[in-house]
C-alpha positions as CSV (number, residue, x, y, z in Angstrom):
1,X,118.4,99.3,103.2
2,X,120.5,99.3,100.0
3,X,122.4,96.6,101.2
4,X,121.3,92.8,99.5
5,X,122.3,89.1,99.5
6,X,123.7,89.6,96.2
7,X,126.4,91.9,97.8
8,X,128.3,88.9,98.9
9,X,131.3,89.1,98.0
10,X,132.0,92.9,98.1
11,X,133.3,94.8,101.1
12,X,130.6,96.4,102.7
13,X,130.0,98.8,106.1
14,X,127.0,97.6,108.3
15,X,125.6,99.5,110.8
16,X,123.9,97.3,114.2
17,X,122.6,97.4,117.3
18,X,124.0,96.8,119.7
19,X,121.8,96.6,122.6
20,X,119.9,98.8,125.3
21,X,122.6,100.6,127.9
22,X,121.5,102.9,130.1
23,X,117.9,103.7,128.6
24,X,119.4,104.4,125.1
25,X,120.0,101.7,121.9
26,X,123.5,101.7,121.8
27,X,124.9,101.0,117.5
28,X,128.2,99.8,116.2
29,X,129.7,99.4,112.7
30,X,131.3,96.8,110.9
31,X,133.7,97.3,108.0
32,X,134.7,94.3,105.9
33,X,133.8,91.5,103.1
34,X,130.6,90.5,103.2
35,X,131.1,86.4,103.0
36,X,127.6,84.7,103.5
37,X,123.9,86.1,104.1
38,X,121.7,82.8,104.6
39,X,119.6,81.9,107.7
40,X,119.0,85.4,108.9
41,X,122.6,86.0,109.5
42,X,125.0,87.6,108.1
43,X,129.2,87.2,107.9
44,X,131.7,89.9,107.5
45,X,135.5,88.8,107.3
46,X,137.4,92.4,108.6
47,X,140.6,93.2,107.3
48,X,142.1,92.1,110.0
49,X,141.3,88.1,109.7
50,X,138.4,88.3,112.0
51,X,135.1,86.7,111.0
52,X,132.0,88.8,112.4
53,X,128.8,87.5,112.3
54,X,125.4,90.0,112.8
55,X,121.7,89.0,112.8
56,X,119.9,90.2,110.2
57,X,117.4,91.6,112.4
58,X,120.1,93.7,114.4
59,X,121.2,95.4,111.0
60,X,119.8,99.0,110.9
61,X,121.6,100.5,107.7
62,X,124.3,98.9,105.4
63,X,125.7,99.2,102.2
64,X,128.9,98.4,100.1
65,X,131.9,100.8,100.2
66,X,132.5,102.6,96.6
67,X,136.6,103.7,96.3
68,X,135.1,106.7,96.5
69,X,135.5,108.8,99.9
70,X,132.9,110.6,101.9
71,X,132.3,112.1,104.7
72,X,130.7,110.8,108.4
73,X,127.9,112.2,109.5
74,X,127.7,113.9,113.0
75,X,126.4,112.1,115.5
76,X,122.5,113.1,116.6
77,X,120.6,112.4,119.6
78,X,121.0,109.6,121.1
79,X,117.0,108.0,120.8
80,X,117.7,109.1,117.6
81,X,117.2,106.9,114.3
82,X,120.9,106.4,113.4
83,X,122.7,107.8,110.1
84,X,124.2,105.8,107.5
85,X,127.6,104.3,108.5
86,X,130.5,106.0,107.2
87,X,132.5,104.8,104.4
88,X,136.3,105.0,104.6
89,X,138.7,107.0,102.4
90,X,141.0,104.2,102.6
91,X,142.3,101.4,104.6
92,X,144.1,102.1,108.1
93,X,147.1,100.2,108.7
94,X,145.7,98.2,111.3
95,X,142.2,97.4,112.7
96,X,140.3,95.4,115.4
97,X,142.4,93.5,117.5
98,X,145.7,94.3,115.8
99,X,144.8,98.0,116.5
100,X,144.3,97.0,120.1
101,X,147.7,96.1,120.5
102,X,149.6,99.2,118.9
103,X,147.2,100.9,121.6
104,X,148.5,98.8,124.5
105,X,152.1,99.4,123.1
106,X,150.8,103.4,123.3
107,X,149.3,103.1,126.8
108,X,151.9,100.7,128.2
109,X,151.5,98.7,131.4
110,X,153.9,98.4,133.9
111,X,153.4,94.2,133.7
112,X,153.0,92.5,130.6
113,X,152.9,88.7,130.0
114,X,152.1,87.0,126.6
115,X,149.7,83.8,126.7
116,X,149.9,82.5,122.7
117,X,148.4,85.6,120.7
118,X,147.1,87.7,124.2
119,X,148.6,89.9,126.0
120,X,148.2,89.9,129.9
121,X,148.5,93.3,131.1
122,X,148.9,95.1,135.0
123,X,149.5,98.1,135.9
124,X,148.8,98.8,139.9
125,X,145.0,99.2,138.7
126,X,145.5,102.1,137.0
127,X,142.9,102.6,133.4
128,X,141.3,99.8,132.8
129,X,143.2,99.7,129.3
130,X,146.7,99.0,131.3
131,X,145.3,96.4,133.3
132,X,143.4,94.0,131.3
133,X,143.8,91.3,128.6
134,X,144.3,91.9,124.7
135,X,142.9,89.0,123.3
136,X,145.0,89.5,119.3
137,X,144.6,85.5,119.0
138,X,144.9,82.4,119.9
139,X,145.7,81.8,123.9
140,X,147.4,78.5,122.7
141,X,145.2,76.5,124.8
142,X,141.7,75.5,125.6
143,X,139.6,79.0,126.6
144,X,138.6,77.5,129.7
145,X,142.6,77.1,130.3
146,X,143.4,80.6,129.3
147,X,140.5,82.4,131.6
148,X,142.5,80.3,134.4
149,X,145.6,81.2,133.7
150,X,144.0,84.9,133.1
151,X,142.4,84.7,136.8
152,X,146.2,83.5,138.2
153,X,147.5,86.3,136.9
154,X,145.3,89.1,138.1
155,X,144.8,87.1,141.3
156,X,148.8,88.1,142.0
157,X,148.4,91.2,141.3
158,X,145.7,92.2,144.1
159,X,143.2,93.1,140.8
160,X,139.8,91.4,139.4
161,X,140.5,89.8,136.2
162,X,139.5,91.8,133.2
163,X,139.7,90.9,129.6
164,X,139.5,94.1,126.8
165,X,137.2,92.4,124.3
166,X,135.7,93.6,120.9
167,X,131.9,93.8,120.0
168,X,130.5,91.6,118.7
169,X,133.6,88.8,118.3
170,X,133.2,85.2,119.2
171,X,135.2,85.7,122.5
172,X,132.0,87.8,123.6
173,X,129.9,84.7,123.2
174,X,132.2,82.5,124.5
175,X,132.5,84.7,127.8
176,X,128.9,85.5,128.4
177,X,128.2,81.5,128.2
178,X,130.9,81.0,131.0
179,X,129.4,83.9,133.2
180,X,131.5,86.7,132.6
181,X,129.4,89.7,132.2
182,X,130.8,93.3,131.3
183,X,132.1,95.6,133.9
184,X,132.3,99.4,134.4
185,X,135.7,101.0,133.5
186,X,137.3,104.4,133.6
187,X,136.6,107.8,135.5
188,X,132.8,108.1,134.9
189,X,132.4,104.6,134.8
190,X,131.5,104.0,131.2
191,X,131.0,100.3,129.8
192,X,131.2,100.6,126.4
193,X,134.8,102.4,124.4
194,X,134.6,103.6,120.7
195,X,138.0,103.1,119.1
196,X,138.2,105.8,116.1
197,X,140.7,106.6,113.4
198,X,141.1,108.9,111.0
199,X,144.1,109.9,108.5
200,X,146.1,112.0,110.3
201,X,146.0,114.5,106.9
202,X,142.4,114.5,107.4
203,X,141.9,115.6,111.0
204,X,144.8,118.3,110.5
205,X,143.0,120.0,107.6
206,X,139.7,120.3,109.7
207,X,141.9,121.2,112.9
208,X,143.6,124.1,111.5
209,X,146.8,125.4,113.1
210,X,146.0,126.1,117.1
211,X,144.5,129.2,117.5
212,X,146.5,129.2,121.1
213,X,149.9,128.4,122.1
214,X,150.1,125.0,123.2
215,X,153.2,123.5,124.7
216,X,154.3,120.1,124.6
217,X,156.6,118.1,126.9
218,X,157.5,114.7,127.9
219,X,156.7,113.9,131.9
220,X,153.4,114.7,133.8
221,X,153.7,117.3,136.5
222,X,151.5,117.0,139.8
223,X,149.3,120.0,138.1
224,X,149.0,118.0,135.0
225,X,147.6,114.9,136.7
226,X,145.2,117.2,138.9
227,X,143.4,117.9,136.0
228,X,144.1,114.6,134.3
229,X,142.0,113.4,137.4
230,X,144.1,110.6,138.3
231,X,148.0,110.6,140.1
232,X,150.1,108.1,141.6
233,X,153.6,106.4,140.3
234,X,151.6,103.8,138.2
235,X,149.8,106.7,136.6
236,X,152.9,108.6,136.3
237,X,154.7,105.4,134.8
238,X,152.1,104.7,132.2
239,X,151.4,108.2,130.7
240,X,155.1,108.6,130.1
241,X,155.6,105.2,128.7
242,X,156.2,104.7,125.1
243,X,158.8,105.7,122.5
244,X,157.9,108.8,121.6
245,X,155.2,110.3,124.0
246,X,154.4,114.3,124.3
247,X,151.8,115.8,127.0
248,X,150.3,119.0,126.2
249,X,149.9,121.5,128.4
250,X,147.5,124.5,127.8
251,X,147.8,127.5,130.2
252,X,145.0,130.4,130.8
253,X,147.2,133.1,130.1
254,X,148.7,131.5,126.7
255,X,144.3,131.7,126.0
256,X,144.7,135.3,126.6
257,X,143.0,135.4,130.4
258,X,143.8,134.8,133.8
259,X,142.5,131.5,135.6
260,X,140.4,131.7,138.6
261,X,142.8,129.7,141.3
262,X,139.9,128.3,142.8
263,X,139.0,126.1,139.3
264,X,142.5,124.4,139.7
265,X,144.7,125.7,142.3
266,X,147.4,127.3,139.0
267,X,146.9,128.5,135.8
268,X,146.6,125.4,133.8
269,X,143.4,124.3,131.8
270,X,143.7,121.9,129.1
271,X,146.1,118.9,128.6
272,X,146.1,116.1,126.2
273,X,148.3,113.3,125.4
274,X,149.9,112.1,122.1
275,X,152.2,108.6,121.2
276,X,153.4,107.6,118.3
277,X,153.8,104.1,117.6
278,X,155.0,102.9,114.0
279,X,152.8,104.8,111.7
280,X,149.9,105.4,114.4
281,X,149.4,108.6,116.5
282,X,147.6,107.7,119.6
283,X,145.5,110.9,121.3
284,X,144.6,110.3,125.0
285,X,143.8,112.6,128.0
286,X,142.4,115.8,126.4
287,X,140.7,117.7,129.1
288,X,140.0,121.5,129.7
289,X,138.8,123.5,132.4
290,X,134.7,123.2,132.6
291,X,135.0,127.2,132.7
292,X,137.1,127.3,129.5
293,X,135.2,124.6,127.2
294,X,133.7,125.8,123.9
295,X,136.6,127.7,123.1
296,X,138.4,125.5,120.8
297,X,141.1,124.7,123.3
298,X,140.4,121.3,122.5
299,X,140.8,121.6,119.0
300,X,144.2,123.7,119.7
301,X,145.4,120.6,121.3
302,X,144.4,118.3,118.9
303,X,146.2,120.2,116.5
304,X,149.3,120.5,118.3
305,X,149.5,116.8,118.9
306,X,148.6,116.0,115.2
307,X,151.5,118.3,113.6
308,X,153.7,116.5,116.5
309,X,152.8,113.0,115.4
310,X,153.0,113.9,111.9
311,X,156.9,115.3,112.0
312,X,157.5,112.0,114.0
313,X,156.2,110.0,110.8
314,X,152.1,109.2,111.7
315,X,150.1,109.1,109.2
316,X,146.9,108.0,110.7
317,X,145.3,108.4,114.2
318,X,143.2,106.8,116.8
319,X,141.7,107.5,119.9
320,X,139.6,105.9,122.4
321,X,136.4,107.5,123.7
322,X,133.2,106.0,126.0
323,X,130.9,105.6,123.5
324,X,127.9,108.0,125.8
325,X,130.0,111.1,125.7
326,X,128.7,112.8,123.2
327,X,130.5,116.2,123.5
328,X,134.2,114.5,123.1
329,X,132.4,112.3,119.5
330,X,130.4,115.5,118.4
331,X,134.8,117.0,118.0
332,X,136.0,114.0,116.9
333,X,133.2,113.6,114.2
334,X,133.8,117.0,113.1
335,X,137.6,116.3,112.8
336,X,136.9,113.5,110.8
337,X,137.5,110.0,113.1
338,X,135.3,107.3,112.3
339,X,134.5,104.2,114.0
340,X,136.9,101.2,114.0
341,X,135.3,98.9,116.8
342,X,133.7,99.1,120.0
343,X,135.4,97.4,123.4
344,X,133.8,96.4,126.2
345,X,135.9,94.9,129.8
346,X,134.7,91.4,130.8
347,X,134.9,90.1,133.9
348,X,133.8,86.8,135.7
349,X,130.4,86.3,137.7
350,X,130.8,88.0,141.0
């Protein structure tokens, strides 16, 4: 790999694995100044603060970032080798853990309590993201403290503690040696999130302006949650939380055709969800009809949403996707996100 001990000192993007999930190798990238390479490891400090060490013998592909921008690669198979990490056109406001918590202030629980520099979150159980921890610090105690504290919490609430925790961190280390072990999260029951970003410039250029009406409002209807998948008042609460929020709503006749009742029960097909918070759009819930996939009602969405957030200010956008479904990254590639971290839930020995 082009990547040597005597880049220390320059910021650098490292590809890694990550470990075997589900029969596949699952990789990650880390973006930051490369501070030491001795003893087979190496030591990237991220912009955020956050010191992350990777064994030499994990690495895969690396090399330092030039000012210069380029392009990510789409995503192959996944036994296949991986392509070179991509290299950013610049700096997003925030990454890591400080971009974990402009996505909880997105996707807000109903809940919250702060324990030094995490955020305790609950939401009746609903998404895995509104009810576990944001560790964005210090707990201001002992660990051993803060998981009991953590377990007190959750405990009251009727749910299992969960803590949202980034690849790769010291936390991760910390947990497994305690027990905690990751858990399954989300509708298909995925272990592993990407986070990606992506100027929000960028991903309109590639979207184009939608080639169907898409219209955007403020509160999910029952229809919108039927094909959202999930309903309930803490659903309800949590999709329309934040300061600016607007849920797309994609019909079969604005596509031109008439939906078959029996896919649905009415005639919509494709949904998504945008927030903006400070200079970050956040893009959540884009789902369409099986029948009408591979039409670029997807893409219309994401459009829509992206010339929303724009007017309202955002400049850059993330999203949070299981990192196994490859149809949802193959769009995103192409519309220019790129990989910030990966998350995984952790949860005590059962």
């Amino acid at each position: 790999m082009p990547l040597s001990p005597a880049d220390v000192g320059h910021r650098v993007v490292v590809r890694r694995r990550l470990g075997v999930e589900h029969g596949r190798t699952v990789y990650g990238d880390v973006l930051g100044v490369l501070e030491s390479w001795a003893g087979g490891r190496l030591a990237l400090r991220r912009r955020d603060g956050e010191l992350v060490e990777v064994a030499e013998d994990d690495v895969v592909a690396g090399k330092p970032v030039p000012a210069a921008p380029a392009r990510r690669p789409r995503r192959g198979p996944a036994n296949a080798q991986p392509a070179e990490p991509a290299e950013p056109a610049e700096d997003a406001p925030e990454s890591g853990a400080a971009l974990a918590l402009v996505a909880a202030r997105g996707w807000p629980a109903t809940v919250t309590e702060r324990l030094g520099g995490w955020l305790l979150q609950e939401a009746g159980g609903f998404t895995g993201r509104a009810n576990s921890v944001v560790p964005a610090g210090d707990p201001g105690c002992p660990l051993d403290d803060a998981l009991r504290r953590v377990a007190g919490f959750y405990a009251a609430a009727g749910l299992p503690p969960r803590i949202q925790v980034v690849v790769g961190t010291p936390l991760e280390g910390e947990l497994l040696a305690r027990g905690w072990q990751p858990r399954a999260s989300g509708k298909r029951g995925f272990d592993t999130t990407d986070v990606r970003v992506a100027p929000l410039a960028d991903v309109l250029s590639r979207t184009g302006a939608p080639a169907v009406e898409v219209t955007l409002g403020g509160e999910p209807d029952q229809a919108w949650l039927d094909l959202y998948g999930r309903s309930g008042p803490a659903a309800r609460k949590v999709l329309g939380g934040g300061h600016h929020v607007a849920l797309a709503r994609l019909t079969a006749s604005m596509a031109g055709e008439t939906n078959d009742p029996g896919e649905t029960g009415q005639d919509l097909v494709g949904i998504g969800r945008g927030v903006v918070t400070g200079r970050w759009l956040g893009v959540s819930a884009v789902e369409v009809v099986p029948a009408y996939r591979r039409r670029g009602l997807a893409r219309a969405v994401m459009a829509a949403l992206g010339t929303w957030g724009r007017d309202l200010g955002a400049d850059w956008a993330y999203l949070q996707v299981s990192a196994d479904n490859t149809d949802a990254l193959r769009l995103y590639d192409r519309l220019g996100f790129r990989l910030d971290h990966q998350y995984r839930y952790y949860g005590p020995a059962e």
